[in-house]
Predicted model as a PDB file, atoms N, CA, C, CB and O in Angstrom, pLDDT in the B-factor column:
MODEL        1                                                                  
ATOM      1  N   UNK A   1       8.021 -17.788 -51.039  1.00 64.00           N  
ATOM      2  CA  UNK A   1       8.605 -16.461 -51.073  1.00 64.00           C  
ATOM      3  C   UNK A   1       7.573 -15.416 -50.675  1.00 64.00           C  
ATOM      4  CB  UNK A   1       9.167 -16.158 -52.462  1.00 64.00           C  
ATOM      5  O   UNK A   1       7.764 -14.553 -49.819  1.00 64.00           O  
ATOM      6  N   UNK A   2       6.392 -15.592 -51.426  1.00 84.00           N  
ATOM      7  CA  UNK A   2       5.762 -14.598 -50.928  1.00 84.00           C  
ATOM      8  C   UNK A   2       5.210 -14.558 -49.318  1.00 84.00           C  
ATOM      9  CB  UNK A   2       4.781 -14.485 -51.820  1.00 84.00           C  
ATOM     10  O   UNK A   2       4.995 -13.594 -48.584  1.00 84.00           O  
ATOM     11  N   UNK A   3       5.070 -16.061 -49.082  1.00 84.00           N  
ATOM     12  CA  UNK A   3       4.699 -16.170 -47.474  1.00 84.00           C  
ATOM     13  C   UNK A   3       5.882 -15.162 -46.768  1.00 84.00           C  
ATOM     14  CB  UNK A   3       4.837 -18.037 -46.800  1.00 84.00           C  
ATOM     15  O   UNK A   3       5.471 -14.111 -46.276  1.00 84.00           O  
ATOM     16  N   UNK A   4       6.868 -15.364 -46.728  1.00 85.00           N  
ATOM     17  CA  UNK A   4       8.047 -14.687 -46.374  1.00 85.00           C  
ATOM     18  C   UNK A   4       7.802 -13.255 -46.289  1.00 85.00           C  
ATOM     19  CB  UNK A   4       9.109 -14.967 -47.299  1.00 85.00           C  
ATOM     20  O   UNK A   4       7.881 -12.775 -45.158  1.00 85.00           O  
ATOM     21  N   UNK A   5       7.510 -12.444 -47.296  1.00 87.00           N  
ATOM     22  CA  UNK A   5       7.528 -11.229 -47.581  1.00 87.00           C  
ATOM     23  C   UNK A   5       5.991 -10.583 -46.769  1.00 87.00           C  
ATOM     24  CB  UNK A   5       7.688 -11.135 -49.276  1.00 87.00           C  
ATOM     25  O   UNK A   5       6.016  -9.403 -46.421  1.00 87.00           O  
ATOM     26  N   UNK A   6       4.858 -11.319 -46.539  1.00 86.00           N  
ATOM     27  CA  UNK A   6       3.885 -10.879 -45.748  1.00 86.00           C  
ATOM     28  C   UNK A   6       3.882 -11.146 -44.332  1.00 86.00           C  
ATOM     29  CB  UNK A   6       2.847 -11.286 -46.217  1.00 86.00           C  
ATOM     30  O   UNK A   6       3.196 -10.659 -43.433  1.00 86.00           O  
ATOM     31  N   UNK A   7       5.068 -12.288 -44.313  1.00 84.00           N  
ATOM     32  CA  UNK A   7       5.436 -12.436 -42.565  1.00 84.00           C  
ATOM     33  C   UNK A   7       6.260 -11.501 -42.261  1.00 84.00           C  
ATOM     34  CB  UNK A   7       6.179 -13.799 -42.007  1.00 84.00           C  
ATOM     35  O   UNK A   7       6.358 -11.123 -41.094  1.00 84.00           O  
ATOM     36  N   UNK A   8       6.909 -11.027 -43.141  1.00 83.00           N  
ATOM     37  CA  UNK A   8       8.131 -10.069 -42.606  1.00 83.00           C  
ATOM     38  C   UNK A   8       7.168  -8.665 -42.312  1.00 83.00           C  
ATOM     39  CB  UNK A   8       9.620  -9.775 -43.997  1.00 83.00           C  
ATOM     40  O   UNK A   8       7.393  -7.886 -41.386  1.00 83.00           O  
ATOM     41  N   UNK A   9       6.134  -8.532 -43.231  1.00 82.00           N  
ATOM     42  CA  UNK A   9       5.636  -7.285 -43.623  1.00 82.00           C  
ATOM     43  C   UNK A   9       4.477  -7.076 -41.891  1.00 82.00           C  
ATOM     44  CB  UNK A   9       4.672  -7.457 -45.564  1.00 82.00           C  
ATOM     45  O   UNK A   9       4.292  -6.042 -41.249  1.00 82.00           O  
ATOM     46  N   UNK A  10       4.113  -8.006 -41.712  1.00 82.00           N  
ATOM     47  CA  UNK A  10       3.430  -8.435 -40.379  1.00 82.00           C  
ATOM     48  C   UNK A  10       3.939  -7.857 -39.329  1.00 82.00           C  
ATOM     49  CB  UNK A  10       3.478  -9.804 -40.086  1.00 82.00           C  
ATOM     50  O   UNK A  10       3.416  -6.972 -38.652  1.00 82.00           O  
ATOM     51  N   UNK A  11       5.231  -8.483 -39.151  1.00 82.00           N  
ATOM     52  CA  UNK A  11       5.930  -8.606 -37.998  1.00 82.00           C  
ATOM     53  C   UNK A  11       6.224  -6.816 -37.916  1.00 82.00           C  
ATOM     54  CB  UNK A  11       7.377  -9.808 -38.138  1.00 82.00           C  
ATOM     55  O   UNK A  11       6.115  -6.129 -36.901  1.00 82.00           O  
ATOM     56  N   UNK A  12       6.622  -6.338 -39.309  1.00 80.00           N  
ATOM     57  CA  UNK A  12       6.675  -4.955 -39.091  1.00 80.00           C  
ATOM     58  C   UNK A  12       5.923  -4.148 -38.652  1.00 80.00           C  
ATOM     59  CB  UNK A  12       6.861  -4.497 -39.836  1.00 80.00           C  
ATOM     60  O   UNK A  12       6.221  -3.207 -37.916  1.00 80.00           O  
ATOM     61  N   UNK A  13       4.767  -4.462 -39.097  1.00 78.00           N  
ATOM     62  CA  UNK A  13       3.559  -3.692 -38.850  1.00 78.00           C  
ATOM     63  C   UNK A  13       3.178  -3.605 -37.078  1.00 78.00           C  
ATOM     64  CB  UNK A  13       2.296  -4.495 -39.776  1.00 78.00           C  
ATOM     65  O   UNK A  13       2.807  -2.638 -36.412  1.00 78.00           O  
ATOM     66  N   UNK A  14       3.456  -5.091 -36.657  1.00 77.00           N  
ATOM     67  CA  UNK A  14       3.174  -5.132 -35.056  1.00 77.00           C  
ATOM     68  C   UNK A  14       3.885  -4.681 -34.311  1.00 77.00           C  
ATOM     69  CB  UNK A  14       3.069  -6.184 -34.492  1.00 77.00           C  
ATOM     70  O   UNK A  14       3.447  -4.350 -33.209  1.00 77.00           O  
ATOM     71  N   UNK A  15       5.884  -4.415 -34.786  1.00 74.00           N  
ATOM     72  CA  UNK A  15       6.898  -3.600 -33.991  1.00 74.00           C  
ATOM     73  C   UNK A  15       6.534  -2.331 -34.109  1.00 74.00           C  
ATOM     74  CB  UNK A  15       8.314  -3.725 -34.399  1.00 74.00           C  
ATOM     75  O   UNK A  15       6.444  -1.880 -32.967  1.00 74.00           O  
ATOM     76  N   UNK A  16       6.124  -1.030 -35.373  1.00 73.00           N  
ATOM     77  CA  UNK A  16       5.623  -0.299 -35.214  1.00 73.00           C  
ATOM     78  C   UNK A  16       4.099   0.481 -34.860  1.00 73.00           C  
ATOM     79  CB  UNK A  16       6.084  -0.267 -35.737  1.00 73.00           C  
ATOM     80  O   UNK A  16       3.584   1.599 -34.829  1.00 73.00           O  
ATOM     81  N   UNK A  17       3.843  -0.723 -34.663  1.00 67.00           N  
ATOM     82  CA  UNK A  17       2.257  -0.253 -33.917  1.00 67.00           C  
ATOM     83  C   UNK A  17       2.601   0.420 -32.634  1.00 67.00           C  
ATOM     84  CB  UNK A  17       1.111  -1.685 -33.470  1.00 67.00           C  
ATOM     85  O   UNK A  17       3.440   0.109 -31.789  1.00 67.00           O  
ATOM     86  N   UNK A  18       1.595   1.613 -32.693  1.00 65.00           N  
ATOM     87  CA  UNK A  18       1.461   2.504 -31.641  1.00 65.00           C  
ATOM     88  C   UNK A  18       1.033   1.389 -29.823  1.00 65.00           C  
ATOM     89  CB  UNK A  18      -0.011   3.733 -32.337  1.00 65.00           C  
ATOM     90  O   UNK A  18       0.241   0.468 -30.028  1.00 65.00           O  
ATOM     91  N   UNK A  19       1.409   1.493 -28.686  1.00 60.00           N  
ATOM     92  CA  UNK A  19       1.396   0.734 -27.638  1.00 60.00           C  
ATOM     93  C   UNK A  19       0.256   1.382 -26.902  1.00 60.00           C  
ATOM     94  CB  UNK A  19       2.726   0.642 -26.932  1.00 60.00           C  
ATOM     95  O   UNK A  19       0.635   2.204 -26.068  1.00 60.00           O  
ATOM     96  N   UNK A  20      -1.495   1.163 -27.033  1.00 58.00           N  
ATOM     97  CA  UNK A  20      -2.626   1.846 -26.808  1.00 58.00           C  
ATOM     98  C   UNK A  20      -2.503   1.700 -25.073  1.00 58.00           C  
ATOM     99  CB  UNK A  20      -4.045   1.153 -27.667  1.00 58.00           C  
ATOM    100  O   UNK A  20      -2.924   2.488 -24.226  1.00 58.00           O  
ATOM    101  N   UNK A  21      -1.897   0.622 -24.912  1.00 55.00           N  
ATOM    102  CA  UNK A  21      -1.935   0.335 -23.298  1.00 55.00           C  
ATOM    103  C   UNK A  21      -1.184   1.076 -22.562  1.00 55.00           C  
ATOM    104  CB  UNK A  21      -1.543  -0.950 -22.889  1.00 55.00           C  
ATOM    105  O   UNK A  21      -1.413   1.086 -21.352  1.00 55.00           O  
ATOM    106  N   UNK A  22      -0.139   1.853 -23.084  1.00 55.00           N  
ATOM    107  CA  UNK A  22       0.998   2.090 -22.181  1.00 55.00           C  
ATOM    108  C   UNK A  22       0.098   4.056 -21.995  1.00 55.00           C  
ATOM    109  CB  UNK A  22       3.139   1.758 -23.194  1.00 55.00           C  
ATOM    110  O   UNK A  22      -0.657   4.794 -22.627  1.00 55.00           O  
ATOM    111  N   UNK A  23       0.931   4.027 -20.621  1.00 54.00           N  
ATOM    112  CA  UNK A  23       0.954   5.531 -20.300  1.00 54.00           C  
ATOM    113  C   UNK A  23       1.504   5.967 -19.427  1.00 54.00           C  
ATOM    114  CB  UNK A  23      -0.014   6.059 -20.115  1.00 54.00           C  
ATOM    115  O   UNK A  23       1.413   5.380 -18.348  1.00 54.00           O  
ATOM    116  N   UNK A  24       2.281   7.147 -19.531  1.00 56.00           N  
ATOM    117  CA  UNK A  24       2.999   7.614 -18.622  1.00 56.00           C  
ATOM    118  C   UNK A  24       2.779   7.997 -16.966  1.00 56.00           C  
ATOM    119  CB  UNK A  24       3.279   8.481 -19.220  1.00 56.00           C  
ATOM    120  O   UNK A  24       3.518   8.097 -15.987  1.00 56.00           O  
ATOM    121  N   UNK A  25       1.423   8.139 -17.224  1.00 56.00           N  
ATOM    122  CA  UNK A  25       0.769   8.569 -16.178  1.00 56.00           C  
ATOM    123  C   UNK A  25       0.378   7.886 -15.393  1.00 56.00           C  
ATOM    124  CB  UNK A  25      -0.005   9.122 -16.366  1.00 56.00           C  
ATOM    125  O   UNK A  25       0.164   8.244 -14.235  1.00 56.00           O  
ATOM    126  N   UNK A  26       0.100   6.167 -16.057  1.00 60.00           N  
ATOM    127  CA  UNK A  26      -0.779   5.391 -15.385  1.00 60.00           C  
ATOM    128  C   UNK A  26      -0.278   4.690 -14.246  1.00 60.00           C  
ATOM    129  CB  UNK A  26      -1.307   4.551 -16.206  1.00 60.00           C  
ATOM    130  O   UNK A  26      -0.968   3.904 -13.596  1.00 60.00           O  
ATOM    131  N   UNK A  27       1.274   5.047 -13.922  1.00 66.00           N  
ATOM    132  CA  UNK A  27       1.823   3.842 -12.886  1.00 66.00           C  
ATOM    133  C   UNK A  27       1.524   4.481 -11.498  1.00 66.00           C  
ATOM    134  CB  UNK A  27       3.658   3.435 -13.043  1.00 66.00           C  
ATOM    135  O   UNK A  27       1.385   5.703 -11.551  1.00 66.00           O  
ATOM    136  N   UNK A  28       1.393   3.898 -10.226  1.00 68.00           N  
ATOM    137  CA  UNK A  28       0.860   3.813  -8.671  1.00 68.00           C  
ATOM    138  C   UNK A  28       1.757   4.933  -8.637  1.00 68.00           C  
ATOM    139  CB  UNK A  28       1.089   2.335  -7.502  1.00 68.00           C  
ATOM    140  O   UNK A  28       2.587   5.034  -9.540  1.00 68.00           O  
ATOM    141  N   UNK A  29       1.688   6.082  -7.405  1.00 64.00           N  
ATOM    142  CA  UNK A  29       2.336   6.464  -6.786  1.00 64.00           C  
ATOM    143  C   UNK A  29       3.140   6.075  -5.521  1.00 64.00           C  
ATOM    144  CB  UNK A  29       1.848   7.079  -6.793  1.00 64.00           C  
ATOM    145  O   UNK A  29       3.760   6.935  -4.896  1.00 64.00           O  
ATOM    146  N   UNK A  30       3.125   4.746  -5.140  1.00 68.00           N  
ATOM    147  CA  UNK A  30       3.928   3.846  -4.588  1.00 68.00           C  
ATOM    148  C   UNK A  30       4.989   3.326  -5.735  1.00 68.00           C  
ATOM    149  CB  UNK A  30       3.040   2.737  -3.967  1.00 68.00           C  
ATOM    150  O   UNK A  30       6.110   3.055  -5.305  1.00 68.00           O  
ATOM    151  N   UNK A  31       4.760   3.154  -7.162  1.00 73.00           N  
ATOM    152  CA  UNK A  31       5.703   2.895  -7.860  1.00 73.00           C  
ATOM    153  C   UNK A  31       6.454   3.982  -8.639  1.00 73.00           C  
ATOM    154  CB  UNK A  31       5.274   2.037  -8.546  1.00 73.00           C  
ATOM    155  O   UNK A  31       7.210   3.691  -9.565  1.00 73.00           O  
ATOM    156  N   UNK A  32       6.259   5.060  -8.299  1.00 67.00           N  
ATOM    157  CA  UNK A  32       6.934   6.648  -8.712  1.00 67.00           C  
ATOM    158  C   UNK A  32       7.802   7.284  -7.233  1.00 67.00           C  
ATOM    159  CB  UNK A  32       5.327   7.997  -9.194  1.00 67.00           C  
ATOM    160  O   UNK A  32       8.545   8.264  -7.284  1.00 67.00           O  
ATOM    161  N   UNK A  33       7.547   6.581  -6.105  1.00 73.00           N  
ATOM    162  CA  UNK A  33       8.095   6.992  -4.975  1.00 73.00           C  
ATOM    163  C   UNK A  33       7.202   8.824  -4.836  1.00 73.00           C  
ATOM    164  CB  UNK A  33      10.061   6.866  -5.207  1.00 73.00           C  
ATOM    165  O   UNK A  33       7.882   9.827  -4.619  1.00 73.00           O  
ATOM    166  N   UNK A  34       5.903   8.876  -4.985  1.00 78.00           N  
ATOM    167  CA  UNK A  34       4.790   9.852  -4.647  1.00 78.00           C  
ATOM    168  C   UNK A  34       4.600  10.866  -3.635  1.00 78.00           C  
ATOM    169  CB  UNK A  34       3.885   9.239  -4.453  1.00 78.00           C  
ATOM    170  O   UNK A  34       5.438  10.553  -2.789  1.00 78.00           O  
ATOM    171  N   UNK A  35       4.299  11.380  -3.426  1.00 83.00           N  
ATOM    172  CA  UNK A  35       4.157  12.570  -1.586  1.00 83.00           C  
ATOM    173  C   UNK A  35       2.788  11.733  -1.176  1.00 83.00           C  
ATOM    174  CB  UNK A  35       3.634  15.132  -1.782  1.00 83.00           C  
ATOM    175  O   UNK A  35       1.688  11.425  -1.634  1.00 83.00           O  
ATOM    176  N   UNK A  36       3.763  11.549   0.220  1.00 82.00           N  
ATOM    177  CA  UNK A  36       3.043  10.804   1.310  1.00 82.00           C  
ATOM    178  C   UNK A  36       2.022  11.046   1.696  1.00 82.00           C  
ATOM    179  CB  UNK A  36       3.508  10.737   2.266  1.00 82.00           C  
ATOM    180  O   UNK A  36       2.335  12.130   1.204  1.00 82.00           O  
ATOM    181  N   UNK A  37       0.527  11.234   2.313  1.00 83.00           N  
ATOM    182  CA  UNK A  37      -0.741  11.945   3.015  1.00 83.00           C  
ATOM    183  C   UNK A  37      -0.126  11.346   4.166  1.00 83.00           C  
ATOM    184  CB  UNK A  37      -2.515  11.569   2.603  1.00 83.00           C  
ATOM    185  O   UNK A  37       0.149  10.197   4.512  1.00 83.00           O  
ATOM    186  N   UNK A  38       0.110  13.506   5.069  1.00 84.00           N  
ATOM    187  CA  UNK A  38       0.501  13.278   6.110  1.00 84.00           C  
ATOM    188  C   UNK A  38      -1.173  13.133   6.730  1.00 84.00           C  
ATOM    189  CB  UNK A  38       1.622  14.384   6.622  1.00 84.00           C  
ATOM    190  O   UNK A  38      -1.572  12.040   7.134  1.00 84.00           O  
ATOM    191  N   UNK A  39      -2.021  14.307   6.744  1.00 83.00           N  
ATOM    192  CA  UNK A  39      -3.103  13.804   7.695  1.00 83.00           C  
ATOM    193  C   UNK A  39      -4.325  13.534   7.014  1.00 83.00           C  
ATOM    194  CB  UNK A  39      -3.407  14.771   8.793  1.00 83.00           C  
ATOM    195  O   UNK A  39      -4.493  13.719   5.808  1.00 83.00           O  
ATOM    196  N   UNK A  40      -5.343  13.007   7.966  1.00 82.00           N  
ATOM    197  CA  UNK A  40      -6.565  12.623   7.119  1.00 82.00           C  
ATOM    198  C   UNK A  40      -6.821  10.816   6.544  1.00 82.00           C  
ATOM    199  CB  UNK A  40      -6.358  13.664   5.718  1.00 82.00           C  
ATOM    200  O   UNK A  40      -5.882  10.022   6.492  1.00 82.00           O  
ATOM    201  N   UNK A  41      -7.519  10.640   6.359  1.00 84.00           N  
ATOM    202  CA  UNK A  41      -8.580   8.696   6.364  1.00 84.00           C  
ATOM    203  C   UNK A  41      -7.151   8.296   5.021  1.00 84.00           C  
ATOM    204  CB  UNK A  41     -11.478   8.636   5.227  1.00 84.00           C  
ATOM    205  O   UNK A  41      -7.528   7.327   4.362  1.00 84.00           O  
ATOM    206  N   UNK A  42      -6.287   8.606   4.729  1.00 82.00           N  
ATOM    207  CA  UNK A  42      -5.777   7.862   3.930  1.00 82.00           C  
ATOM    208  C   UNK A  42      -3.823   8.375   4.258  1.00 82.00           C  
ATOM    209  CB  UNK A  42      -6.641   8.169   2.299  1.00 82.00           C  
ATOM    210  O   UNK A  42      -2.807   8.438   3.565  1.00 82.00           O  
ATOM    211  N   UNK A  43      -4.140   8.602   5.517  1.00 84.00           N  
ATOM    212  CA  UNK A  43      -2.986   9.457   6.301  1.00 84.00           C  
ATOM    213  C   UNK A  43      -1.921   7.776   5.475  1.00 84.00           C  
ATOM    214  CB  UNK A  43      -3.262   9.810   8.853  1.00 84.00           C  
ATOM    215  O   UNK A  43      -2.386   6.692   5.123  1.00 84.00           O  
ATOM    216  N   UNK A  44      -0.098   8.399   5.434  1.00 82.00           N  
ATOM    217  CA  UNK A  44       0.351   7.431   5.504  1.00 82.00           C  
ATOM    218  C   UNK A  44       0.998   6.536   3.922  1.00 82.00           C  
ATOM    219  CB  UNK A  44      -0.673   6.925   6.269  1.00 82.00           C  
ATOM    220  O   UNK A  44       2.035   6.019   3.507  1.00 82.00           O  
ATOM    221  N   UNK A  45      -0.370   6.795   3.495  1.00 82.00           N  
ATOM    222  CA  UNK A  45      -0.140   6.052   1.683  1.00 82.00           C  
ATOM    223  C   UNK A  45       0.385   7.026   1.081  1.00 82.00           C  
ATOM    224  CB  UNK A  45      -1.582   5.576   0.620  1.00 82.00           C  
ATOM    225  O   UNK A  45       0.597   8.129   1.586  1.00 82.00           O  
ATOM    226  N   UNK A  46       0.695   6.612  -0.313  1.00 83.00           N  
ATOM    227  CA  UNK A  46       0.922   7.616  -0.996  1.00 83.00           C  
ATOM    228  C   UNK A  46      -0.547   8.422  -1.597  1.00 83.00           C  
ATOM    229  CB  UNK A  46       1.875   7.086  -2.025  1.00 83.00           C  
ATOM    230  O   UNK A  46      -1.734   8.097  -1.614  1.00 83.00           O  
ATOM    231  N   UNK A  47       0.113   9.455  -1.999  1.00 82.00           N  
ATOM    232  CA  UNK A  47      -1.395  10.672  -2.578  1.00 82.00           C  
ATOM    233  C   UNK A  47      -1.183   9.981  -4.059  1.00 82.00           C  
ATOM    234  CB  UNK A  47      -1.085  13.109  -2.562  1.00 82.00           C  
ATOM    235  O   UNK A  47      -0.108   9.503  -4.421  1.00 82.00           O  
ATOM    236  N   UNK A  48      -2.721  10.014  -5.082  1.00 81.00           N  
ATOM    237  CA  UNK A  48      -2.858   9.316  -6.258  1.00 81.00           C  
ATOM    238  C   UNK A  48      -2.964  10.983  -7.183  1.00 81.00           C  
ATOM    239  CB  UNK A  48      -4.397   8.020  -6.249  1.00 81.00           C  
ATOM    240  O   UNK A  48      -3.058  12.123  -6.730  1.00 81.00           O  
ATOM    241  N   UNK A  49      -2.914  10.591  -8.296  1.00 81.00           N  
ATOM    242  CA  UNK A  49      -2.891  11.473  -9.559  1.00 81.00           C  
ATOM    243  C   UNK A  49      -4.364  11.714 -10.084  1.00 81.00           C  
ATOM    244  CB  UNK A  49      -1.989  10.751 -10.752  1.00 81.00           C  
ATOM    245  O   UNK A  49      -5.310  10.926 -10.054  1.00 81.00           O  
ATOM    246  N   UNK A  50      -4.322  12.794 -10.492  1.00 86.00           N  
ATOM    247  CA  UNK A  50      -5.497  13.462 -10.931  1.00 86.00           C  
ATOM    248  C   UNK A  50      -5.286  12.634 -12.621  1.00 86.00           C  
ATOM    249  CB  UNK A  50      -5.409  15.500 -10.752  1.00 86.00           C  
ATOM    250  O   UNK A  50      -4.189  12.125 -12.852  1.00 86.00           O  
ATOM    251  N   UNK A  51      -6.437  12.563 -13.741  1.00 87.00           N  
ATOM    252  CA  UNK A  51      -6.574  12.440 -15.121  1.00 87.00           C  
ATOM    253  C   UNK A  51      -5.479  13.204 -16.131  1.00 87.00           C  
ATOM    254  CB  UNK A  51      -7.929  12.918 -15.376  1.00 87.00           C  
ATOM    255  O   UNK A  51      -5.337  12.903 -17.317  1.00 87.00           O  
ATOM    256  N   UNK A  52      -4.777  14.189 -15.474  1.00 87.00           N  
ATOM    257  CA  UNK A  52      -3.614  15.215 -15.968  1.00 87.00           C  
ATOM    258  C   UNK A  52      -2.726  14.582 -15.419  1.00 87.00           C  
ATOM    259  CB  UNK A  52      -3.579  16.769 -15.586  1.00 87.00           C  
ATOM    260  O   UNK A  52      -1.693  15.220 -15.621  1.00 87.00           O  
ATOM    261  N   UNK A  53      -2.536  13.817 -14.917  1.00 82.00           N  
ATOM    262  CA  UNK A  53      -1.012  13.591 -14.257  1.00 82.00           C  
ATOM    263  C   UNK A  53      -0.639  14.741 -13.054  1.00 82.00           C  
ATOM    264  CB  UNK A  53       0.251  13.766 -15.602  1.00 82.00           C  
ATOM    265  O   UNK A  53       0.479  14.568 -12.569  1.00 82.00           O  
ATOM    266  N   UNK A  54      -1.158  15.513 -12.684  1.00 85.00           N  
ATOM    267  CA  UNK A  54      -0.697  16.385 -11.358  1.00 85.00           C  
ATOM    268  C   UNK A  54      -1.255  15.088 -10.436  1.00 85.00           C  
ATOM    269  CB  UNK A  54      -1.604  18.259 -11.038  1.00 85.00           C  
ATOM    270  O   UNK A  54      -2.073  14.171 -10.499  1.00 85.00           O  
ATOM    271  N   UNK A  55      -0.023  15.779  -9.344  1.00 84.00           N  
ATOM    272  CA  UNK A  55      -0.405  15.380  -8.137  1.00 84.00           C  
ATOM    273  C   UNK A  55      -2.100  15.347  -7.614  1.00 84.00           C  
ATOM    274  CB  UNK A  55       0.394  16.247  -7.347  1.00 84.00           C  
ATOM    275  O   UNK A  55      -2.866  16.032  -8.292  1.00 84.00           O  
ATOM    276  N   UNK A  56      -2.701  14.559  -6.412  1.00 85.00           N  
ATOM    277  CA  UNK A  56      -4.274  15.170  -6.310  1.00 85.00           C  
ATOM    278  C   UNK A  56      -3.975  15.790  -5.102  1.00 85.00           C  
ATOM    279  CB  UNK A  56      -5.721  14.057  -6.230  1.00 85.00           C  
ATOM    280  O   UNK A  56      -3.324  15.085  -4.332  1.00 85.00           O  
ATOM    281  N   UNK A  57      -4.229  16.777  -4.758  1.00 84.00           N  
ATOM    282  CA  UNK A  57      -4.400  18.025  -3.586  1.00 84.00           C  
ATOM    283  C   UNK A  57      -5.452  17.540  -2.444  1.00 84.00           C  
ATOM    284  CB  UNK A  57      -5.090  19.601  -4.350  1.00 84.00           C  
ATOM    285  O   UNK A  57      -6.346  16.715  -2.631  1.00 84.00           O  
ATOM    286  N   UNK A  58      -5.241  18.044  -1.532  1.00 82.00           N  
ATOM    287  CA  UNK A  58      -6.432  17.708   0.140  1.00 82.00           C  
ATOM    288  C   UNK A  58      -7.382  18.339  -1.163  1.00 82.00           C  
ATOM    289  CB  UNK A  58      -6.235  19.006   2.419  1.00 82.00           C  
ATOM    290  O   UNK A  58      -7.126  18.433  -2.363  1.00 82.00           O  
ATOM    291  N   UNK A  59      -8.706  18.761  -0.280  1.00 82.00           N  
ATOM    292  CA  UNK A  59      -9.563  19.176  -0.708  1.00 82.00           C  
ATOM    293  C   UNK A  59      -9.448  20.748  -0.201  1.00 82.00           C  
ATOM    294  CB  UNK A  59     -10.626  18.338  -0.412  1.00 82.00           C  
ATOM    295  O   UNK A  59      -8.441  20.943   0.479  1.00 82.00           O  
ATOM    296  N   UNK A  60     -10.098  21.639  -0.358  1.00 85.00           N  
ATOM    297  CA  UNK A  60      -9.938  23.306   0.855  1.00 85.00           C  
ATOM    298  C   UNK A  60     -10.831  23.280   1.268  1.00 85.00           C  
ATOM    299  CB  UNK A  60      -9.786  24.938   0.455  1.00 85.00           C  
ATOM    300  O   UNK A  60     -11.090  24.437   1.599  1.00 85.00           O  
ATOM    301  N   UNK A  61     -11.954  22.370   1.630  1.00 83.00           N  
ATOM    302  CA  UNK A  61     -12.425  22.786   3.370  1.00 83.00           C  
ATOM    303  C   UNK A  61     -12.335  21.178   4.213  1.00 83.00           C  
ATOM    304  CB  UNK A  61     -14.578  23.569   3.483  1.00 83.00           C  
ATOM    305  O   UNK A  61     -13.198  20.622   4.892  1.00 83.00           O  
ATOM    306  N   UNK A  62     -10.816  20.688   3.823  1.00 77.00           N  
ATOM    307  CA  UNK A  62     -10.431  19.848   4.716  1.00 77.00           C  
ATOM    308  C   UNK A  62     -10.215  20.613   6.105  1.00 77.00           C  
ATOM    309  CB  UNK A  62      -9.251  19.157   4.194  1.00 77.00           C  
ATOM    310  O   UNK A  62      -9.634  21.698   6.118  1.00 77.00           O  
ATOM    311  N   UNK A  63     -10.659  20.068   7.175  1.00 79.00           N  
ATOM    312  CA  UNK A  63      -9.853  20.240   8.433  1.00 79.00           C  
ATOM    313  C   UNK A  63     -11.208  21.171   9.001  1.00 79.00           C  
ATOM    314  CB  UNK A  63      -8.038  21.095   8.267  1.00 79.00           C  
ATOM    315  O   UNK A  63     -11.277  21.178  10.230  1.00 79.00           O  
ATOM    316  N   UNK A  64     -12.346  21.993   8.256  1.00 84.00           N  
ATOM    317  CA  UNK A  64     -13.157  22.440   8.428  1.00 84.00           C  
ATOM    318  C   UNK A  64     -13.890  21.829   8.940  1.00 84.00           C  
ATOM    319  CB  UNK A  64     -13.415  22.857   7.768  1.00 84.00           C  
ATOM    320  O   UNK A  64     -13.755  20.680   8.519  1.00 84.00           O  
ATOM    321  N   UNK A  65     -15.234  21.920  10.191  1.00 86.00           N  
ATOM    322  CA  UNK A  65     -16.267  21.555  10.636  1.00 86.00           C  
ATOM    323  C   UNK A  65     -17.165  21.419   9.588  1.00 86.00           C  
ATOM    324  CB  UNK A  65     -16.626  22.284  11.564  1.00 86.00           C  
ATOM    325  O   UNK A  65     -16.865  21.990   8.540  1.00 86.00           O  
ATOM    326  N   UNK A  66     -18.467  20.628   9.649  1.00 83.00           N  
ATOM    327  CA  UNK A  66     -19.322  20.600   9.054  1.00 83.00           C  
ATOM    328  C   UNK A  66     -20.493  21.775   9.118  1.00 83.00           C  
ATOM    329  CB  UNK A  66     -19.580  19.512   9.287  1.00 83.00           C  
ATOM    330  O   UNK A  66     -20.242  22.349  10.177  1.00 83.00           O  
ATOM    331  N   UNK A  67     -21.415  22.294   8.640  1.00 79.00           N  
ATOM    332  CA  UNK A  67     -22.196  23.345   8.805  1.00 79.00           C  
ATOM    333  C   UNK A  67     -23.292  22.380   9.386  1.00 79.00           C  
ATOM    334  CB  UNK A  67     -22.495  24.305   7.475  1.00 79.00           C  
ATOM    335  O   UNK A  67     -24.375  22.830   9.760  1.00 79.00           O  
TER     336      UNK A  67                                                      
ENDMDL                                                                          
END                                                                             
């Protein structure tokens, strides 16, 4: 009986455990259907996510010459 009552108590404990792995943020932008990079070395793929979950932006002195 008591085995019973600490397996049950177990099993509870592991359905309400918090899921440390999961995140909303963390899936590909090929698997969110993402905004495409029209130009530039990664022209074509999808654009990846910043640590916030925004989109990641060109840079602003893309398309600029070098000094």
């Amino acid at each position: 009986m008591n085995i019973e009552i600490i397996s049950n108590a177990i099993k509870s404990i592991i359905d309400n455990a918090p899921d440390i792995h999961s995140n909303t943020n963390s899936k590909s932008p090929r698997y969110t259907h993402g905004p495409v990079v029209k130009t530039g070395p990664t022209s074509g793929k999808n654009r990846s996510r910043n640590k916030n979950g925004q989109w990641r932006a060109k840079r602003s002195d893309a398309g600029t010459k070098r000094k």
